[in-house]
C-alpha positions in Angstrom: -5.5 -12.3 17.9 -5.8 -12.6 14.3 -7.6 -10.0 11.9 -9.2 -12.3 9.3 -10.1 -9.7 7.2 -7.0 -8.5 6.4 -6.5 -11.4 4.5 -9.7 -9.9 2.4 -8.4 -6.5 2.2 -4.7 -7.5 1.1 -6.2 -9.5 -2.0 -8.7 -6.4 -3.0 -6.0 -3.9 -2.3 -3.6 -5.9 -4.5 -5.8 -6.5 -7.2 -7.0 -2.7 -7.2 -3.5 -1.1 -7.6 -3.4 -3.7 -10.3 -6.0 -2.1 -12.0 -5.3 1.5 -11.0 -1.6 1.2 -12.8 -2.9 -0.6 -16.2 -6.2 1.3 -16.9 -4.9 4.7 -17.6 -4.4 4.0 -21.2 -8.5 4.0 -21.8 -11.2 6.8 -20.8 -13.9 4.2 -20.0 -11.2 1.9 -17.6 -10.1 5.1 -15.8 -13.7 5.5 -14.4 -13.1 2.8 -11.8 -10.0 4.3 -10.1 -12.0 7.0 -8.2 -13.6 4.3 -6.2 -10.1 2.1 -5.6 -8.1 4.3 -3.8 -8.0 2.6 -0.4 -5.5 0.5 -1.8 -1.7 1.7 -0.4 -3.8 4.2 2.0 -4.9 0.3 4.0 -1.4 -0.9 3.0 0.0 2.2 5.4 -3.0 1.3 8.3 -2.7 -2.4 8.3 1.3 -2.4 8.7 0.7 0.7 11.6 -1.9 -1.2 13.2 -0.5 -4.7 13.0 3.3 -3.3 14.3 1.7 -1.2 17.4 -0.2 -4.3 18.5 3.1 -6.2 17.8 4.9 -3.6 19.8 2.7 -3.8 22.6 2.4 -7.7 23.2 6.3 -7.8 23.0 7.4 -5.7 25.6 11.4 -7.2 25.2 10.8 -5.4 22.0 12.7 -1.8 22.3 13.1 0.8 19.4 16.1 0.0 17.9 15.1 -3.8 17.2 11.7 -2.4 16.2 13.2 -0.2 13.4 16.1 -2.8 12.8 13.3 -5.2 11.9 11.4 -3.3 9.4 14.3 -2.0 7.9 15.2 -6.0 6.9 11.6 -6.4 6.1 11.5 -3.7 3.5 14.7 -2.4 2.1 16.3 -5.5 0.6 13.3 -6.6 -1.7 12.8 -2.7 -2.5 16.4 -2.3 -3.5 16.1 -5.2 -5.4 13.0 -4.3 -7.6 14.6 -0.9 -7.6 17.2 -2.0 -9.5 15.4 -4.0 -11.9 13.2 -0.9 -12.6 16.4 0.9 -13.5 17.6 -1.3 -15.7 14.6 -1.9 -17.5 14.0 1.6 -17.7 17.6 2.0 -19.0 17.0 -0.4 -21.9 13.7 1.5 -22.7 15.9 4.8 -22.7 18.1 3.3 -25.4 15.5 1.8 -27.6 12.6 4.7 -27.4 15.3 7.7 -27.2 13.6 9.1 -24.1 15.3 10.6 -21.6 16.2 9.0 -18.1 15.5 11.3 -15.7 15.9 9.4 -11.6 18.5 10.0 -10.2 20.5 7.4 -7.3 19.1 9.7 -4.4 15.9 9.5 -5.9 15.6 5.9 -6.7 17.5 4.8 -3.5 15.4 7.0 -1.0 12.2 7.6 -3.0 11.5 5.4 -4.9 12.3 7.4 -8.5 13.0 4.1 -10.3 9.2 3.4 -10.9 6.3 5.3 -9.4 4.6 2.3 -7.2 7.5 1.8 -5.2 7.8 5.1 -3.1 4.9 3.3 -0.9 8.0 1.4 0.5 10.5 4.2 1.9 7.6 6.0 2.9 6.6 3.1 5.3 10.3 3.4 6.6 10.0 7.0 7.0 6.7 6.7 8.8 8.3 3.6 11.2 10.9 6.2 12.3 9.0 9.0 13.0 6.3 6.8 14.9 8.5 4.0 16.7 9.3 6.4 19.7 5.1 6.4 20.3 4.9 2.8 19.2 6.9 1.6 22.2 5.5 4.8 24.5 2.1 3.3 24.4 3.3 0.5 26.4 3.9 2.8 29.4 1.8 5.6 28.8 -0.9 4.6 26.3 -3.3 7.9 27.2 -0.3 10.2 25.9 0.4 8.2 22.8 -3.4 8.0 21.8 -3.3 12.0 22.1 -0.3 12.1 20.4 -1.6 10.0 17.7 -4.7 12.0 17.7 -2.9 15.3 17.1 -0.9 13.5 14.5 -3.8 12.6 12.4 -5.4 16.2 12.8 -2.0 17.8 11.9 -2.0 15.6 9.0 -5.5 16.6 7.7 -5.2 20.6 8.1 -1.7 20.8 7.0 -2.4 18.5 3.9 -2.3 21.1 1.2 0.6 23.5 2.6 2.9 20.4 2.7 1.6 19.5 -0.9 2.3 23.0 -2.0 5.8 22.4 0.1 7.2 19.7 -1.6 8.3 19.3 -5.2 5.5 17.9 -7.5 7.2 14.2 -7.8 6.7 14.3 -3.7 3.0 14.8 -3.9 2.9 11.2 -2.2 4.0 12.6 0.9 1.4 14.9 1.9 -1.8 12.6 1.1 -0.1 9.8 3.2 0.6 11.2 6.2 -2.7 10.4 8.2 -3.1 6.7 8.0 0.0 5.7 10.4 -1.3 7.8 12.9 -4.8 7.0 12.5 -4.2 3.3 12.5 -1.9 3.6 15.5 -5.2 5.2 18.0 -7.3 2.5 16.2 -5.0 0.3 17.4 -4.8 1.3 21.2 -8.1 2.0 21.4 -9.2 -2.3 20.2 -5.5 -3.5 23.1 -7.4 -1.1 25.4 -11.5 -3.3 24.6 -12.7 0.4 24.1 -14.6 -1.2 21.3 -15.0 -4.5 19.9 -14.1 -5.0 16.6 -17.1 -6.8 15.5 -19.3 -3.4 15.9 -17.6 -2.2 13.1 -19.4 -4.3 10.7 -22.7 -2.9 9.8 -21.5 0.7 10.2 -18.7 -0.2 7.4 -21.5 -1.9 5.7 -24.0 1.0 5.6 -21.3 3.9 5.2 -20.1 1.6 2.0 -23.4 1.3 0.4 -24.1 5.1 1.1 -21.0 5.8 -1.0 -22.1 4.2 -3.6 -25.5 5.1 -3.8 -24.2 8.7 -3.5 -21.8 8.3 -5.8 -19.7 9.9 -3.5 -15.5 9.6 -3.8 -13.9 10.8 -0.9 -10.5 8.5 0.0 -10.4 9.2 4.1 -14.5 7.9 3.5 -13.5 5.1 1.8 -10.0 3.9 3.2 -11.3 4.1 6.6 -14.7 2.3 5.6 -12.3 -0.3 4.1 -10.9 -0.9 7.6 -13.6 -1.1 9.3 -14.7 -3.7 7.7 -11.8 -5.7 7.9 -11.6 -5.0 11.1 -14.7 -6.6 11.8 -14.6 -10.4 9.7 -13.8 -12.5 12.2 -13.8 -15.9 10.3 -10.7 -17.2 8.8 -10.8 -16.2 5.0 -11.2 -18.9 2.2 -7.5 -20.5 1.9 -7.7 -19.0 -1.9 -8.2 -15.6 -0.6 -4.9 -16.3 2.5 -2.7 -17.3 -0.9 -3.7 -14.4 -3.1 -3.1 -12.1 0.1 0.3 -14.3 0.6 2.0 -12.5 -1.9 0.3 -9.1 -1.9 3.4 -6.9 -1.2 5.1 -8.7 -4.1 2.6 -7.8 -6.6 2.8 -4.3 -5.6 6.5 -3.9 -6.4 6.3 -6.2 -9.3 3.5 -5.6 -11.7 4.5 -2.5 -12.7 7.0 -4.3 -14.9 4.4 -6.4 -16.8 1.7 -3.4 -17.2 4.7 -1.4 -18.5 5.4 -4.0 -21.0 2.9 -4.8 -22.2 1.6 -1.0 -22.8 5.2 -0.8 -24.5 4.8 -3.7 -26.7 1.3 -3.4 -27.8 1.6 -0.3 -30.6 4.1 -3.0 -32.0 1.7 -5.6 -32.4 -0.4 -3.0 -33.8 -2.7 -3.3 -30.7 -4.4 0.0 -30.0 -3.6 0.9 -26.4 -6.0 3.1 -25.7 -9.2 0.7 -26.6 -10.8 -1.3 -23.9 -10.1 -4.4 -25.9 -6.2 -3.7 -25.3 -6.7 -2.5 -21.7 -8.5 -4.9 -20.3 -6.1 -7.8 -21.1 -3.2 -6.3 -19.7 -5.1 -5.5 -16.3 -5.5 -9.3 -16.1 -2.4 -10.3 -17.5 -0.2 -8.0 -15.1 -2.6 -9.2 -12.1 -2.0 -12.9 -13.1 1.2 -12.8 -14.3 2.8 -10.7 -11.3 1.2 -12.7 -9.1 2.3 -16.0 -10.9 6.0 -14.9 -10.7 5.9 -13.8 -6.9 4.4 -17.3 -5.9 7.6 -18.9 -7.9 9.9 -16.9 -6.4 8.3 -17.5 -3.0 8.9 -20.9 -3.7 12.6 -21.1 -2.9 14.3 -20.0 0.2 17.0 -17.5 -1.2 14.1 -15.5 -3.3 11.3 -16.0 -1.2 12.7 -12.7 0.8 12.2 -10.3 -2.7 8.0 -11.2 -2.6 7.0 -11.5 1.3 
């Protein structure tokens, strides 16, 4: 079974972390980042749900391929980026004067090298500390939907004494720690026809609009109301929307480099960085231009790897 809306919810979740990275710079543009936050909190559920249904429809699958499989999914094209963060980050060192503060463990196991990336280890780290349920569920789906279920409550209540336990360039850790779970029980409970997907859609609908309308920003409210409605498109998405979402996991490693450039090189061109008028075209540049170098490099076999 294909989830359509996925498609959807790769291409808005792309374009939002787009926006959220490039529009600090201006008061007015930093309005619209309370309502995008669903962004790398679907990116976590949509690779937890799509890898336990995976996991469960492949039962030759075991948990060292599982993990094996990821690991060459995600680490080489992390590495990669990595790497080209550092350098570029080197070069700024030497031309501004600042100091470069990552360090190897850092960039190679957090993601130090720019502050997009940890999104990537993070998925490892979740993989390995959920693959054991993962394949569980095949045998004994009742005691991995508890599990998950005490994961995600664990999660919740714990939230702000693992915050308070990590170091403040860790704070990712704590506020991402419920969606694998949470996307693993919505996951067993659709295998299991608990629910049909296609329920989800007016519920999503109406929880969306009453979000709005009460202007109220709460990310568990709106990452989950994101799924749902995912969840619930069952059409195949326009073929624009399937190539925008083609090359969604690029973008997220890469546009980091244009925003960043951009913001460096406009006080040079005696742009002001902080007016709309500045902001707003390097949000649409990065978005564009990211996007236009992952679909080259997804062009060729021996780069296509770095963007998909």
């Amino acid at each position: 079974m294909r989830f359509h809306g996925f498609d959807y919810l790769r291409a808005a979740g792309m374009l939002a972390v787009v926006y959220i990275h490039g529009c600090d710079t201006n008061e007015f543009a930093r309005r619209g980042m309370k309502w995008l936050g669903f962004a790398v909190p679907c990116f976590f559920m949509m690779s937890a749900f799509l890898a336990q249904l995976s996991i469960l429809k492949k039962p030759q699958l075991g948990f060292g391929e599982l993990l094996t499989s990821r690991l060459k999914r995600l680490a080489p094209p992390f590495l990669l980026w990595s790497g080209l963060y550092v350098a570029v980050r080197f070069a700024k060192s030497k031309a501004t004067g600042a100091e470069l503060n990552s360090t190897l463990t850092g960039v190679v196991f957090w993601g130090d090298a720019s502050h997009q990336l940890y999104f990537v280890p993070m998925l490892i780290y979740l993989f390995v500390g959920w693959a054991g349920v993962m394949v569980l569920a095949r045998r004994l789906p009742g005691v991995a939907m508890l599990t998950c279920a005490a994961g995600v409550l664990a999660a919740v209540l714990l939230e702000s004494t693992i915050q308070t336990a990590m170091p403040a360039n860790r704070w990712f850790v704590s506020v991402n720690l419920v969606w694998f779970p949470a996307a693993m029980l919505v996951a067993l409970l659709v295998r299991r026809d608990w629910f049909q997907t296609k329920w989800l859609f007016w519920p999503a609908v109406v929880s969306t609009v009453a979000m709005f309308l009460g202007d109220v920003v709460n990310v568990y409210w709106i990452a989950f109301s994101a799924l749902a409605l995912a969840l619930s498109i069952d059409r195949p998405a326009p073929s624009w929307v399937g190539f925008l979402s083609k090359y969604s996991f690029g973008v997220y490693l890469v546009h980091v480099l244009l925003i960043e450039g951009m913001q460096f090189a406009a006080p040079r061109l005696r742009l002001d960085p902080t007016s709309l008028w500045t902001t707003g075209p390097i949000i649409v540049f990065a978005a564009i231009g990211s996007y236009a170098m992952c679909a080259l490099l997804g062009r060729f076999n021996a780069t296509r790897w770095s963007v998909t």
